[in-house]
C-alpha positions in Angstrom: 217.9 -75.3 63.8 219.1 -74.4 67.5 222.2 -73.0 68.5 224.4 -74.5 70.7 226.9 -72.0 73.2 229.5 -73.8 74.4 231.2 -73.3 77.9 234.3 -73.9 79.0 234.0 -76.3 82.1 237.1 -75.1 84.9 238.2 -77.5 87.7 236.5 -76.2 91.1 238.8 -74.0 93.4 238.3 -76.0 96.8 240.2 -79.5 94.9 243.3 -77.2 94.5 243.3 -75.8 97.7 243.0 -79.5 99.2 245.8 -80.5 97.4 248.2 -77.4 98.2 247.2 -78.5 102.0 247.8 -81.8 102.1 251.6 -82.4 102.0 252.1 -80.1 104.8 249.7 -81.4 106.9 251.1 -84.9 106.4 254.1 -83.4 106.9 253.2 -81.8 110.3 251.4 -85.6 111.3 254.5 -87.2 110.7 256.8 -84.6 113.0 254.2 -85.3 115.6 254.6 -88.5 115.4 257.6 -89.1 115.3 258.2 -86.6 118.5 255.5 -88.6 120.4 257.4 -91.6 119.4 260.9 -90.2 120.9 259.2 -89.1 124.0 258.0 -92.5 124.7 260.9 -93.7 123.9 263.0 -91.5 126.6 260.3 -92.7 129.3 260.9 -96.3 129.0 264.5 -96.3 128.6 265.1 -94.2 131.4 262.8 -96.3 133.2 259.9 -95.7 135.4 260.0 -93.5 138.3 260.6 -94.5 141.8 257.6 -94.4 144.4 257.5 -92.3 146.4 259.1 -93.2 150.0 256.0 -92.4 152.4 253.7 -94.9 152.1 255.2 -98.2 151.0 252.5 -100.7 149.7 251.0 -103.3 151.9 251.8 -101.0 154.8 248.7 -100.3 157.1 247.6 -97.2 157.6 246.3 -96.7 161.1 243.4 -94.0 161.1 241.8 -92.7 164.1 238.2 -92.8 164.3 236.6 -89.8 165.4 234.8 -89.4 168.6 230.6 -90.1 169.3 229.1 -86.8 169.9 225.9 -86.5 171.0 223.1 -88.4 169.9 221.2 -86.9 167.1 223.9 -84.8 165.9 
């Protein structure tokens, strides 16, 4: 007749460690998004900026052309 040992079978490490890690990284996701959120938030309430006063669009642009110089240069 054969012996039989028995083991004890433990719950591997790395499935606590997940676990320990997961509420505070959904907890950091969450601040994140909810900063991103407020930031967005601020932009459109505040409203967009103005352009700038320069160059106003549809305005032409007059640019010189430069000079010939010597043929084969």
């Amino acid at each position: 007749m054969a012996s039989t040992i028995e083991v004890p079978v433990s719950r591997p490490v790395r499935l606590q460690q997940q676990r320990r890690f997961r509420a505070p990284i959904a907890a950091v996701a969450t601040v994140v998004l909810a900063v991103t959120a407020a930031l967005i938030f601020i932009a459109v309430s505040r409203g967009l900026a103005p352009a700038p006063i320069g160059h106003r669009t549809g305005t032409a642009v007059i640019v010189p052309r430069p000079t010939p110089g010597p043929f084969g240069s």
